[in-house]
N, C-alpha and C positions, 0 to 999 in steps of 0.2 A: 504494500500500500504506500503511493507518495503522498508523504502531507506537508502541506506548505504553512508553516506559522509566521505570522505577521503581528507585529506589533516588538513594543521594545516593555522591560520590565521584567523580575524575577519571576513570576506566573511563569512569564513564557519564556524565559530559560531554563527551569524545571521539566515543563510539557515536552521542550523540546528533547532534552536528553532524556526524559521518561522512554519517549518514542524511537527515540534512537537506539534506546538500551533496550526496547521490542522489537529490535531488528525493522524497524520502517526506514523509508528512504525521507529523511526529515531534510525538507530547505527553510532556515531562519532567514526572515529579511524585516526590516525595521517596517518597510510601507509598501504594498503592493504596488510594482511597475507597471509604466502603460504600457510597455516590450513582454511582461510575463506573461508565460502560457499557459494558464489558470485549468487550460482544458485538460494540462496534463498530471493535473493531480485529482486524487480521490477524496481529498477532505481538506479546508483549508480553514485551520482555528486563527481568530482576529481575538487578540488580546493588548493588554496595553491602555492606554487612557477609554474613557469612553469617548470621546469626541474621534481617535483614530478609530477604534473599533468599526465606529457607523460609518467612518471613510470608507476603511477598507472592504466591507461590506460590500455598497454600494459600488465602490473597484472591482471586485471579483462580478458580479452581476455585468456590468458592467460591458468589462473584456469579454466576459462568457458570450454576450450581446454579439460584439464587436467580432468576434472569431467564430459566431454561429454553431454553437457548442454547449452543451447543458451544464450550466453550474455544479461545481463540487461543491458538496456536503459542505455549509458552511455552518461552522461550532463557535460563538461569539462569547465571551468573557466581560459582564460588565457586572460593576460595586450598584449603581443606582435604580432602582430596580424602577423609573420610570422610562431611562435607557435602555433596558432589557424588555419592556413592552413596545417602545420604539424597533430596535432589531429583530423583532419576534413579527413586526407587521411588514419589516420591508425584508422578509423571507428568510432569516437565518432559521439553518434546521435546528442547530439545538441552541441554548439561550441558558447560560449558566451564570452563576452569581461566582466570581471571584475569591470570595471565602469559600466555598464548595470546591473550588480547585485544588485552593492549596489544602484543604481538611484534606482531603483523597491523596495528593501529593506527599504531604507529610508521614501519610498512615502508609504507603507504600512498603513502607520498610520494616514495619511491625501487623500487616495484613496485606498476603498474599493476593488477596482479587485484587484491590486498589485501584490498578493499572488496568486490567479488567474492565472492569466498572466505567472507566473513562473510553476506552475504547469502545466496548461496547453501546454506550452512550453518542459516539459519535457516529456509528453506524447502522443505527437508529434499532437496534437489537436488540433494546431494553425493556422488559417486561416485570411486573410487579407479580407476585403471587402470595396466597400464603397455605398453612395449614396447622390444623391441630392438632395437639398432644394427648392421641391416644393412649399410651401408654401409663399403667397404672404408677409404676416408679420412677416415672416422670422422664423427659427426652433433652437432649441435649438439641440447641437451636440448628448447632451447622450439620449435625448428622440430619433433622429434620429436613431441612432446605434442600439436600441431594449433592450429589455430584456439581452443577451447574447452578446452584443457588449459593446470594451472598445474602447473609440475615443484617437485617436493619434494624429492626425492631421487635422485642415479645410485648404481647399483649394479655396483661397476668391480672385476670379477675378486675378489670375494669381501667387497669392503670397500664400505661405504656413505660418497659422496661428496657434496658442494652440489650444487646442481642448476647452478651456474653453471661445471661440468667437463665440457670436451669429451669427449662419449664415444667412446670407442673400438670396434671390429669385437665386437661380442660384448656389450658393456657395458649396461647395462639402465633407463631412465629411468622412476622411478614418478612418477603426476601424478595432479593431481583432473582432472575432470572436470568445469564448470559450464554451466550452462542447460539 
């Protein structure tokens, strides 16, 4: 998968060696060029100020226009969450909050999905599920979730728990769902 990240800031110096250290074909560049060839990558994350974010956005749409080419996956990064409603109407696919980045980035290294989670995220691959703790002596959340589930949350008799609480006969484990 090539993915092109745009924007300047530690977010996206993170994202980028995340991706790189996933074996992607990662290109950094500070601001989308009017010479890039937008069509040749598969996902292109805009992070960095919000004001570049909506630029580069707008850029990639853009060139896609200009080169008659269908836009890649674009994953936007902003703090202001009426800038994230903004990038959410002039078509980015996913629209994430900048603290949600780096919570994921951070946990990388003490939770194996992590990286996951983001990827799957940008390929739009991301489903929610959950299920119950049948069992009488109670379930542990990750064995519940399966193979391809990452637990978010338990839901223990009315209150919302870490996903690292053994549940109880009854108690409820929501999780994604990746690949």
């Amino acid at each position: 998968m090539r993915i092109l990240v745009v924007g300047e800031g530690e977010e996206c110096s993170v994202i980028s060696e995340t991706m790189e250290k996933g074996g992607y074909e990662v290109k950094r560049a500070p601001r989308v060029e009017e010479d890039e060839d937008v069509c040749f990558y598969q996902a292109v994350i805009s992070c960095g100020g919000d004001e570049d974010v909506i630029q580069s956005v707008l850029d990639v749409y853009s060139l896609a226009l200009e080169n008659d080419c269908q836009a890649p996956r674009i994953i936007a990064l902003a703090d202001d969450p009426n800038v994230r409603v903004i990038l959410e109407r002039l078509g980015a696919d996913v629209v994430l909050p900048v603290n949600a980045v780096a919570r994921i980035a951070a946990s990388i290294a003490t939770y194996p999905y992590a990286g996951l989670l983001l990827l799957n995220a940008m390929k739009g691959e991301l489903k929610v599920a959950s299920k119950e703790c049948l069992n009488s002596e109670g379930c542990d959340a990750f064995t519940l979730a399966g193979e391809k589930g990452i637990p978010i949350a338990v839901l223990s008799r009315g209150r919302w728990m870490p996903p690292s609480t053994n549940l109880k006969p009854g108690d409820i484990v929501v999780y994604f769902v990746v690949g």
